[in-house]
GUKOL-652524 format. One record per residue: x, y, z of N, C-alpha, C in turn; residue in three letters. Coordinates in steps of 0.1 Angstrom, whole numbers, padded with zeros to 4 digits, always signed. Layout:
BEGIN
XYZXYZXYZala ...
end
This chain:
BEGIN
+1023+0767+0951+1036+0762+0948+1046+0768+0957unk +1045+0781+0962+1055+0789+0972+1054+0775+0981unk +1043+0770+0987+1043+0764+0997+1054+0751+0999unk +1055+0749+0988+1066+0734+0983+1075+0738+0987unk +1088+0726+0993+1102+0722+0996+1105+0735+0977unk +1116+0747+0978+1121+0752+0969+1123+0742+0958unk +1133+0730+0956+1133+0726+0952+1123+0717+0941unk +1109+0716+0948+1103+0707+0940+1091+0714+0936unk +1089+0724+0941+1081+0736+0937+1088+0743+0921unk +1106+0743+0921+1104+0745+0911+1107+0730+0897unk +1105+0722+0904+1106+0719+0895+1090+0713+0887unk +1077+0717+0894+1067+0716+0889+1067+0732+0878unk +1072+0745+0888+1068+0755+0877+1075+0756+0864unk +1087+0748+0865+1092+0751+0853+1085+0743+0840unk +1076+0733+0844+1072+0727+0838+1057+0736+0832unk +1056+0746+0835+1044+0756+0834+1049+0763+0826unk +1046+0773+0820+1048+0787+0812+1053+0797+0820unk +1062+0804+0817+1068+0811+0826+1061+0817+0833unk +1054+0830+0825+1045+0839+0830+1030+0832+0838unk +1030+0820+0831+1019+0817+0846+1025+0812+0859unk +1037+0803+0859+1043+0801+0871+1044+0813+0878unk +1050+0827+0872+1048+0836+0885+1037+0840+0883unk +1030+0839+0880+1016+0844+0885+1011+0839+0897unk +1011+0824+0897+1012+0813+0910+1018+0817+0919unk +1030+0821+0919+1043+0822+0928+1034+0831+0936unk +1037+0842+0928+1034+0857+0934+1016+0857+0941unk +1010+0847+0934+0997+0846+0941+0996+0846+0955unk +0999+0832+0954+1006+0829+0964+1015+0833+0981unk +1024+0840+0974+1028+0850+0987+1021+0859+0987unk +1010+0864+0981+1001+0874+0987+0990+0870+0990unk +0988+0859+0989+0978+0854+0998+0983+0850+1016unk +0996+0843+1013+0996+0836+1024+1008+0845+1031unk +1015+0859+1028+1023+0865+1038+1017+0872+1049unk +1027+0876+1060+1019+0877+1071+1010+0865+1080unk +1011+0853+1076+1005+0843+1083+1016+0831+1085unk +1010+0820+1091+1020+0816+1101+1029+0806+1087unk +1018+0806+1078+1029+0797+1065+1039+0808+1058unk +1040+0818+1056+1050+0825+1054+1064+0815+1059unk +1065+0808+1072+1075+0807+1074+1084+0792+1067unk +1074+0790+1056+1078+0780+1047+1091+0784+1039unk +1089+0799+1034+1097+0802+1025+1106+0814+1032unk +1104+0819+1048+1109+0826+1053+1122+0819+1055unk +1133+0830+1056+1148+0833+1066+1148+0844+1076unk +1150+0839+1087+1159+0850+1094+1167+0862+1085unk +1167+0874+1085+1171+0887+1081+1189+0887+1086unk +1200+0879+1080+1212+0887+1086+1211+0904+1085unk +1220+0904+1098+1220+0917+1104+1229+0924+1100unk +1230+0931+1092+1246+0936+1089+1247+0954+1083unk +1240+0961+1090+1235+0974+1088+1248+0982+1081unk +1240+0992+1069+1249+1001+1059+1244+1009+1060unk +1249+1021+1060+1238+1033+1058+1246+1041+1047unk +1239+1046+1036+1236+1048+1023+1228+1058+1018unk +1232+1065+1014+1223+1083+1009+1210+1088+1021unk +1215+1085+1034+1209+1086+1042+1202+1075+1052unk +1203+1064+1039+1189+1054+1049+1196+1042+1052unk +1200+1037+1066+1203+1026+1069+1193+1008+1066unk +1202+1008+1054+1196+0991+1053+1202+0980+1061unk +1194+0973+1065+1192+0961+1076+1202+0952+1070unk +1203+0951+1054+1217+0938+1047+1218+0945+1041unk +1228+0939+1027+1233+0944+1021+1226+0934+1006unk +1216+0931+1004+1208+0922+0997+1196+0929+0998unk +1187+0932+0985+1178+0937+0979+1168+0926+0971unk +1155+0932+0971+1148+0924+0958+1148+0933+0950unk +1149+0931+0938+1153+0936+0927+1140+0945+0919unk +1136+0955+0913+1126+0956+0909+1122+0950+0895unk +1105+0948+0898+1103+0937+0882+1099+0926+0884unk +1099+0920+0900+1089+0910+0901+1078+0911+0908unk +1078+0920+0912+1064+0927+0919+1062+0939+0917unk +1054+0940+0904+1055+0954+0899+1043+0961+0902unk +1035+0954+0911+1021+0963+0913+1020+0961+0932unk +1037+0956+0938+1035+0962+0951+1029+0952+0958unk +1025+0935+0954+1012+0932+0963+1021+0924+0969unk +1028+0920+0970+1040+0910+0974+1049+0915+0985unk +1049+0927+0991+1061+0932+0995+1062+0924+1008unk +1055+0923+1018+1058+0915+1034+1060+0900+1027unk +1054+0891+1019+1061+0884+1012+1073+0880+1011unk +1079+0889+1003+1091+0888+0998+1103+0894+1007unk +1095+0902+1018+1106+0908+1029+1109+0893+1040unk +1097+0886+1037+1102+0875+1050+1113+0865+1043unk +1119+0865+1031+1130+0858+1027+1139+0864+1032unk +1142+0873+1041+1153+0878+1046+1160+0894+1043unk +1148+0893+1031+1159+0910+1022+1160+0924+1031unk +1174+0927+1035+1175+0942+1039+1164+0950+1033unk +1163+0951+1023+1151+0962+1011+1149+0955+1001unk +1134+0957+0996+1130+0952+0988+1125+0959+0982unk +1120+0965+0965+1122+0972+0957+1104+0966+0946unk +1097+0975+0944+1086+0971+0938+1084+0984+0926unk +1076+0977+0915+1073+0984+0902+1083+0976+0893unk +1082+0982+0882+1081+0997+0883+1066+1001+0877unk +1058+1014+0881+1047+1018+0886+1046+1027+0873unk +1035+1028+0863+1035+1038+0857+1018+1047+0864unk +1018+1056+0860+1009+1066+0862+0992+1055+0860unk +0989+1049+0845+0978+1046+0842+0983+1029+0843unk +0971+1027+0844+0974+1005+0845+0978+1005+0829unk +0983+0994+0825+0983+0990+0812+0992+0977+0810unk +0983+0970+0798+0983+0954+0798+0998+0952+0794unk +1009+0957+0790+1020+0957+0788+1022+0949+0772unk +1031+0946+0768+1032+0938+0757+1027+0923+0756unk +1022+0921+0743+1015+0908+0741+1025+0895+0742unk +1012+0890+0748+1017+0874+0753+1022+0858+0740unk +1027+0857+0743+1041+0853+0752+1052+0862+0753unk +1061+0868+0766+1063+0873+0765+1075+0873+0779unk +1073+0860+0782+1086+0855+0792+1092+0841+0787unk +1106+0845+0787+1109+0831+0780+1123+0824+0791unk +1123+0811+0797+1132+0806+0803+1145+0801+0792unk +1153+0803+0797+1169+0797+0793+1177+0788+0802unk +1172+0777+0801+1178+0770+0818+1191+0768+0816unk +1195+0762+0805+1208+0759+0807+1217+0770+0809unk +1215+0780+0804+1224+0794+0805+1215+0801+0821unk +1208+0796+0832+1203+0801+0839+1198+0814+0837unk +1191+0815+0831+1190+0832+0822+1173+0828+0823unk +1168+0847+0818+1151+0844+0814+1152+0859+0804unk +1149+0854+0796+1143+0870+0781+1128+0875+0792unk +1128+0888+0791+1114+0890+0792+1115+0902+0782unk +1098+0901+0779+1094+0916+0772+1082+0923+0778unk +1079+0920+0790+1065+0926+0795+1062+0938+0795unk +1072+0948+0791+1061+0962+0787+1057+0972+0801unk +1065+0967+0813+1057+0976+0826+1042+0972+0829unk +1040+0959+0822+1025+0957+0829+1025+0960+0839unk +1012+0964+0847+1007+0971+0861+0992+0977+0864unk +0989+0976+0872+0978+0983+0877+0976+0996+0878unk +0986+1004+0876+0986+1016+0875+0989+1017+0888unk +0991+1036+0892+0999+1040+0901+0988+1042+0915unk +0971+1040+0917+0966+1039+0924+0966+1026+0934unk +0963+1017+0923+0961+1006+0926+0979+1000+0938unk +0992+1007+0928+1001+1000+0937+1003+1011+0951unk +0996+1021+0952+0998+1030+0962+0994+1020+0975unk +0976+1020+0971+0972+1012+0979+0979+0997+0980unk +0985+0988+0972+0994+0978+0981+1004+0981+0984unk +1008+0994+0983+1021+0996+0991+1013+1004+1009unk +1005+1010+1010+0999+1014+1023+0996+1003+1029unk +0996+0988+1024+0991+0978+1036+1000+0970+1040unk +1012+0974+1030+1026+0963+1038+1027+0968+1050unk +1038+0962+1055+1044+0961+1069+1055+0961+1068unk +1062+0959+1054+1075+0954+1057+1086+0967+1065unk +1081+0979+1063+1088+0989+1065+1087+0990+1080unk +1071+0991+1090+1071+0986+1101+1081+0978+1107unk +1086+0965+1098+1093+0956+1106+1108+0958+1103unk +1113+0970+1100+1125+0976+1096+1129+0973+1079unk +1124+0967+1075+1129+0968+1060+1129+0981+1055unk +1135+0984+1046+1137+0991+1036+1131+0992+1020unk +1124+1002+1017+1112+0997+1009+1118+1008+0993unk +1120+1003+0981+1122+1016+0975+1109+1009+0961unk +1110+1024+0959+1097+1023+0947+1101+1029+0931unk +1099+1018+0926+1106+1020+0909+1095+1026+0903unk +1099+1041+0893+1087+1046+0886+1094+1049+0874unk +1080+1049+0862+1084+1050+0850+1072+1053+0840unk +1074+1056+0830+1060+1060+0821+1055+1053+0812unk +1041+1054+0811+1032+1048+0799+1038+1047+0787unk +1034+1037+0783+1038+1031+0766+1030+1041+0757unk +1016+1045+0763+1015+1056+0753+1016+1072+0755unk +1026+1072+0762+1034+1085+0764+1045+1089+0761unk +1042+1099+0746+1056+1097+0737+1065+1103+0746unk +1080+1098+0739+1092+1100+0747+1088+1110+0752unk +1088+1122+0745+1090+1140+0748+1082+1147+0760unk +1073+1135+0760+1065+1140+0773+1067+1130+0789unk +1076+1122+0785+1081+1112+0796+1082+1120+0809unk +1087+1131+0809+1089+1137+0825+1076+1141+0828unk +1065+1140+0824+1052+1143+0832+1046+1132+0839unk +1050+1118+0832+1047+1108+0839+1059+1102+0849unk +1069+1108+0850+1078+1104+0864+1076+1117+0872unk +1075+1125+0867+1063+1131+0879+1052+1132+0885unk +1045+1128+0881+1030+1121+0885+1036+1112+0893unk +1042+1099+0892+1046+1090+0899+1054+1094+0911unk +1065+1101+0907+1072+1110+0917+1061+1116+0931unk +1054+1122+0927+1042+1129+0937+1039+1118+0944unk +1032+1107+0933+1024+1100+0945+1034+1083+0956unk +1043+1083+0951+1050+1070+0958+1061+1078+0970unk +1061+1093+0967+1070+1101+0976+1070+1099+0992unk +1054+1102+0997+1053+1095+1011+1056+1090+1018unk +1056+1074+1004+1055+1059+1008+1069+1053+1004unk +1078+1057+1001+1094+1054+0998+1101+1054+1008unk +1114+1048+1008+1124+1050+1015+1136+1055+1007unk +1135+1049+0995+1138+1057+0981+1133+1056+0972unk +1130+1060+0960+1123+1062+0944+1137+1063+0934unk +1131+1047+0929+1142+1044+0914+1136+1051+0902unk +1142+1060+0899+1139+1066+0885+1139+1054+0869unk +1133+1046+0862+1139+1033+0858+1141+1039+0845unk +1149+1044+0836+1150+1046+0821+1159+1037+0809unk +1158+1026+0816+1167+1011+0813+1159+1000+0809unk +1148+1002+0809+1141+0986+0798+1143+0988+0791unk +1145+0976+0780+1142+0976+0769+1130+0976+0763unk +1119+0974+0772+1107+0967+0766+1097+0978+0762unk +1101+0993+0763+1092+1002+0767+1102+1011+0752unk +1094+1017+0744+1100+1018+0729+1105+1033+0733unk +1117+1036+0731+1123+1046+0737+1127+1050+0747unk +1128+1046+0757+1127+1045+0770+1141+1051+0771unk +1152+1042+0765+1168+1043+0771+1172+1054+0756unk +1163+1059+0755+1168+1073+0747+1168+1087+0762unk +1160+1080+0768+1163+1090+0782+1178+1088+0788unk +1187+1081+0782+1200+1077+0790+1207+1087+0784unk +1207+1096+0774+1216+1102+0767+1218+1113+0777unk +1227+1119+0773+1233+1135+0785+1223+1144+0781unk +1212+1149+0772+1210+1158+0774+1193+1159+0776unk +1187+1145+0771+1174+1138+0779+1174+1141+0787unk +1186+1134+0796+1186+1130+0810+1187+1137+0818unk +1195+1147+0817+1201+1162+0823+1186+1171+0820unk +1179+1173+0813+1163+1176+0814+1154+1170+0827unk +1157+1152+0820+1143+1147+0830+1151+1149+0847unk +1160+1146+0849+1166+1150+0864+1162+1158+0866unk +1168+1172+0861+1171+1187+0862+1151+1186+0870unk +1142+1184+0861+1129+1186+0863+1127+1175+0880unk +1129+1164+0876+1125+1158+0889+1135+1161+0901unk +1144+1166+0900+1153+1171+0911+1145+1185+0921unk +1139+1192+0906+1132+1207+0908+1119+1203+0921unk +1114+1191+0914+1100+1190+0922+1100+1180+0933unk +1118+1175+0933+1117+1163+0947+1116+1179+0959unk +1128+1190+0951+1127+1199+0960+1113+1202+0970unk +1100+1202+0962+1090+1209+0968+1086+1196+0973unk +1089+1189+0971+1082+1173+0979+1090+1174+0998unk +1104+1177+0996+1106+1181+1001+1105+1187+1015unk +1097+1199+1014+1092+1210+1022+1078+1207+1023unk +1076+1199+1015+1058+1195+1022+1055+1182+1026unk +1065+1173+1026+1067+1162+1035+1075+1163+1047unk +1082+1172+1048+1097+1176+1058+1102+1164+1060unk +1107+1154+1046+1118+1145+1048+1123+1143+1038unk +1135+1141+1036+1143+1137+1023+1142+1120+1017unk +1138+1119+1007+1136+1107+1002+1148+1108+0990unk +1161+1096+0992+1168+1095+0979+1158+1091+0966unk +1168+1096+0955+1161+1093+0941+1177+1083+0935unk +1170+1072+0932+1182+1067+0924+1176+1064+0907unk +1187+1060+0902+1181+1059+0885+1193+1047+0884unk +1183+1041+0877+1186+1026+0871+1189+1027+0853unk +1205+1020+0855+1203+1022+0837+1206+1012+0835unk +1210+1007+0820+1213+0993+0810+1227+0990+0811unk +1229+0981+0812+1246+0972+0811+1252+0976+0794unk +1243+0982+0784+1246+0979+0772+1252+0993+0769unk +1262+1001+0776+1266+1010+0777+1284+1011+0772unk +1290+1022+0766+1302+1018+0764+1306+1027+0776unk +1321+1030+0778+1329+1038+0791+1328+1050+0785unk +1322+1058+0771+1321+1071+0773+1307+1076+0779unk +1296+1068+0776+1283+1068+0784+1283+1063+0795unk +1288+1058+0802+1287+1054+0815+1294+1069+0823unk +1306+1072+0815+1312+1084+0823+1301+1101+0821unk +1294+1104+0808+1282+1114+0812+1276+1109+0822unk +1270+1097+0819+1255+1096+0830+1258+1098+0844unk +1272+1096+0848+1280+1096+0863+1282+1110+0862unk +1283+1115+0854+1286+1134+0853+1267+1139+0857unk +1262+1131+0848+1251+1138+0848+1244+1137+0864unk +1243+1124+0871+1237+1120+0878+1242+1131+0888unk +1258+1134+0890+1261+1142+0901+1258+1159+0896unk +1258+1162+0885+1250+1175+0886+1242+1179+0893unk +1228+1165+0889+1216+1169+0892+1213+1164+0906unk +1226+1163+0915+1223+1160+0931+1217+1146+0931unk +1216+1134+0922+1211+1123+0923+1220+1117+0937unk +1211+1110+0941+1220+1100+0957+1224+1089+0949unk +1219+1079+0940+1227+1066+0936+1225+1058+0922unk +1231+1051+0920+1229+1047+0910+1226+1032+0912unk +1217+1026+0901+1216+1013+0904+1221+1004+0891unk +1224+1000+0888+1232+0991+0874+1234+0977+0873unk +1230+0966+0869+1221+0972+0856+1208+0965+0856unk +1200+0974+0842+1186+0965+0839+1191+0956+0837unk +1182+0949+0826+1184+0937+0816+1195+0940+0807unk +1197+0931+0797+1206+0933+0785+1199+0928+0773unk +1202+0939+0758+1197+0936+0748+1209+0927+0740unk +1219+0925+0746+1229+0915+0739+1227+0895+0739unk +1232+0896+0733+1228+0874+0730+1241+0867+0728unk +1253+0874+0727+1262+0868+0726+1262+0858+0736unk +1261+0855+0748+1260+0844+0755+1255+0830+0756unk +1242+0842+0749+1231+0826+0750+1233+0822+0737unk +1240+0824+0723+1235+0822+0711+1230+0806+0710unk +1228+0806+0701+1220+0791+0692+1212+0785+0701unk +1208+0791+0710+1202+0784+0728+1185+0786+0726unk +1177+0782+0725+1162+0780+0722+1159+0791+0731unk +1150+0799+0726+1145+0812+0725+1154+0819+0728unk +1169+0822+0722+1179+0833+0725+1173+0846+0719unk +1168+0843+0705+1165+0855+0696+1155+0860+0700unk +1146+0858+0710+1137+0864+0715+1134+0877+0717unk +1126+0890+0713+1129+0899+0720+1127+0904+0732unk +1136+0911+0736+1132+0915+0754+1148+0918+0760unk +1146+0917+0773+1154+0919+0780+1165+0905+0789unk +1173+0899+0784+1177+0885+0791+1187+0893+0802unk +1181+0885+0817+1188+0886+0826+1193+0870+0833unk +1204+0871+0841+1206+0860+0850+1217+0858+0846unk +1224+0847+0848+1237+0842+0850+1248+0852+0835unk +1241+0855+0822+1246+0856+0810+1252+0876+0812unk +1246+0881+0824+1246+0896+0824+1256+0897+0835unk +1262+0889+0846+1268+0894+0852+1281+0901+0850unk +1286+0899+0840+1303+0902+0837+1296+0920+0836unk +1292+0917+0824+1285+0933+0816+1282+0940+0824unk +1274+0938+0839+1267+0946+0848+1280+0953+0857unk +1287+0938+0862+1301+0944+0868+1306+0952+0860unk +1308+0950+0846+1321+0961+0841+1314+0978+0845unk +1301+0978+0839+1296+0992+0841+1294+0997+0853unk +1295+0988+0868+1298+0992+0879+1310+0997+0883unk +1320+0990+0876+1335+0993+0875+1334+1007+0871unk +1331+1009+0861+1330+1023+0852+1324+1031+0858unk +1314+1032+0865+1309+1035+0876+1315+1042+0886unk +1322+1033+0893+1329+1037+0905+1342+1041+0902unk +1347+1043+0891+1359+1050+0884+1358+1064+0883unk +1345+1066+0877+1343+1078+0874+1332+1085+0885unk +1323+1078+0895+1316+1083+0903+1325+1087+0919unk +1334+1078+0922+1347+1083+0929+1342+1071+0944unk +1349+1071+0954+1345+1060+0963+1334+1059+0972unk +1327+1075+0977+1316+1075+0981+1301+1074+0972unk +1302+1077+0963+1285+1079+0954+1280+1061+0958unk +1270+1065+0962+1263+1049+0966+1261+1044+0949unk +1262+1029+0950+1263+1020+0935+1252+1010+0942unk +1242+1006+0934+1235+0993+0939+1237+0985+0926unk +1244+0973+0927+1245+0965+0919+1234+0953+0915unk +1229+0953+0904+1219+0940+0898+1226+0934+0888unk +1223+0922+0886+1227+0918+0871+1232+0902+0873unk +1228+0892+0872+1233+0879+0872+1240+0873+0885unk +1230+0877+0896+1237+0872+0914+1230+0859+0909unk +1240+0848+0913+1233+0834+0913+1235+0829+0923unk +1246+0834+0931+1253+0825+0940+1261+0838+0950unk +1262+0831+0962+1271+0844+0970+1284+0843+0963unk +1291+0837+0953+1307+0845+0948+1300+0856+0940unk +1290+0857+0933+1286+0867+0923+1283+0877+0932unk +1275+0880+0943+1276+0888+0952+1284+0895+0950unk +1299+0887+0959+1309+0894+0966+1312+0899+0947unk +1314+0893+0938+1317+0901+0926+1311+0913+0922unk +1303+0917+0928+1290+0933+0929+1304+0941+0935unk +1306+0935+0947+1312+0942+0959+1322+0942+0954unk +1334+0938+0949+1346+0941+0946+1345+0948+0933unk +1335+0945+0919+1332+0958+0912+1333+0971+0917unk +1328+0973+0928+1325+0985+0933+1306+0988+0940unk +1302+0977+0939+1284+0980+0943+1288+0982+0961unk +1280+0989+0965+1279+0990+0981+1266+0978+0986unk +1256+0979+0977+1244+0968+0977+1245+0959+0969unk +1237+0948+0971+1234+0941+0957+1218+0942+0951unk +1214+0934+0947+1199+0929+0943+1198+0916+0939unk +1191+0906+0938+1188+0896+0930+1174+0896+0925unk +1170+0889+0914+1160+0890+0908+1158+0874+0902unk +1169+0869+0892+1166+0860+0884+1173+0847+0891unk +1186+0850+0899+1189+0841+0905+1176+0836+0918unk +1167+0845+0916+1155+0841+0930+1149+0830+0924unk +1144+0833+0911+1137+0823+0905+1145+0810+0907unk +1161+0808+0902+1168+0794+0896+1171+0787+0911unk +1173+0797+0920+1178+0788+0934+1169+0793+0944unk +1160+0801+0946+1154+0797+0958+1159+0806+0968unk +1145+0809+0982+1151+0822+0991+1163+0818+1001unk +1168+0806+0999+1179+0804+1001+1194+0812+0998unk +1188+0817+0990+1200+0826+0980+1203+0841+0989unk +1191+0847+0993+1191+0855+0999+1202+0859+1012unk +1198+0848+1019+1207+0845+1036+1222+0845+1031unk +1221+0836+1020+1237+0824+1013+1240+0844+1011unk +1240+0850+1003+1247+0865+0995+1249+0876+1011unk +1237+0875+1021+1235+0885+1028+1247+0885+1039unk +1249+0870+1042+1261+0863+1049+1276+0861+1040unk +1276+0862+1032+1287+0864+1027+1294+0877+1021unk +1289+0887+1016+1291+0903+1017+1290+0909+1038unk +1282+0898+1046+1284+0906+1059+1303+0898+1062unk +1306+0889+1059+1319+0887+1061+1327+0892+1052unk +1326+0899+1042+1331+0904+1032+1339+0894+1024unk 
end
């Protein structure tokens, strides 16, 4: 289906089940990236270089993490044009993630619920598809999202973002700390000030010795929830600069429905992103860059559908963006359309 005119490709998958359409999708570009059909769904890369906690990105447009969570897709999804593209998130052991069904479309609200749970192959399996891309070869920008097993109670969560930490360290250009799903049962109890101020404190301890036995600095960013009010957005900005974090990314999903109500599968549970999250994502970016001050790098996610929502990242306060759900509704057209319009500001 990648191979289809965007258009009519999707309008066969939507007629599929969500979760098997990308399964196709994603098949798909890993079968055929790196060959000469890639350039069905390829763009030219606008050029529009930033340099950010160290690392110069090629645009100012990201793949978002969460559609390629096990890494096999990355030259793929770099030939739609993206400055950096972002995979996982990666837990330590594979695991089947939450039961099926467990992706739900919202078309008219351009929105999708998911509850997938960090399905993955575990952290070997995406090592090895992260050692065979290219995309970093061909200057992209590669960051790697990590996070812990469902059956690793909360209290022990910093042993599995350390394990992860160890092994994607290498192979990063940066490492997203992710403590913002919903789907993972406690997860965003790590967002609180004094969780959080732990799990950092500890992975800040051991980026140190990563450090000195790689002799390169790899940023760590941490990704949180839109479902935040302005006195938690202003710790987590306290907290992040304590613990020497380089950036923030905002936001995950969102557990709110006020948007979509009465809308066939709104009550679903999970995480609804796309068109319904952008306001909420900007405000916490706002909040963000209020309290994080004009330099701290901001990577903004949250309902890009179109390049005005872009430039709405950028005038929030994001220095990047990401898309994810808008990839799905319009097509890698979207990418060039946002990358070109934040390069003109």
């Amino acid at each position: 289906m990648a191979l289809l005119p965007y258009a009519l490709s999707r309008s066969v998958l939507f007629n599929l089940d969500p979760e098997v359409a990308h399964e196709l999708t994603m098949g798909a570009l890993a079968r055929f990236q790196n060959t000469p059909l890639a350039c069905v769904w390829g763009n030219q890369r606008v050029q529009d270089p930033v340099t950010l906690a160290g690392v110069t990105f090629p645009n100012r447009v990201g793949m978002a993490a969460g559609l390629d969570k096990n890494g096999r897709c990355i030259d793929g999804l770099g030939a739609m044009g993206f400055g950096f593209v972002e995979v996982g998130t990666v837990t330590p052991k594979a695991q089947p993630g939450n039961p099926k069904p467990r992706m739900f479309r919202l078309p008219e609200a351009n929105a999708l619920i998911n509850r997938l749970g960090f399905n993955n192959e575990g952290l070997d399996s995406f090592l090895a598809n992260v050692k065979r891309a290219k995309f970093r070869q061909n200057g992209g920008i590669l960051g790697l999202n990590i996070g812990k097993n469902a059956v690793t109670p909360i209290e022990n969560a910093v042993d599995d973002y350390l394990i992860c930490l160890e092994g994607v360290y290498p192979h990063a250009d940066y490492v997203t700390v992710n403590i913002s799903s919903p789907n993972t049962k406690n997860l965003r109890a790590l967002q609180s000030d004094e969780a959080l101020d732990a799990l950092l404190g500890q992975l800040q301890e051991r980026r140190q010795d990563l450090i000195k036995r790689h002799g390169r600095t790899v940023p760590m960013f941490v990704k949180i929830a839109p479902d935040l009010d302005e006195t938690q957005v202003g710790v987590i900005a306290a907290t992040l600069q304590k613990n020497g974090i380089d950036g923030v990314i905002a936001t995950n999903t969102t557990i709110s429905r006020e948007a979509v109500k009465g809308m066939q599968h709104a009550d679903e549970t999970g995480g609804l992103s796309g068109a319904p999250v952008l306001e909420a994502s900007n405000q916490v970016i706002r909040q963000l860059r209020a309290a994080l001050g004009p330099r701290f790098p901001i990577i903004g996610v949250g309902g890009v559908m179109s390049a005005a929502d872009a430039r709405s990242k950028r005038d929030a306060g994001a220095d990047l963006v990401q898309i994810y759900t808008g990839l799905i509704y319009q097509g890698p057209g979207l990418v060039k359309d946002c990358a070109q319009a934040l390069k003109l500001g």
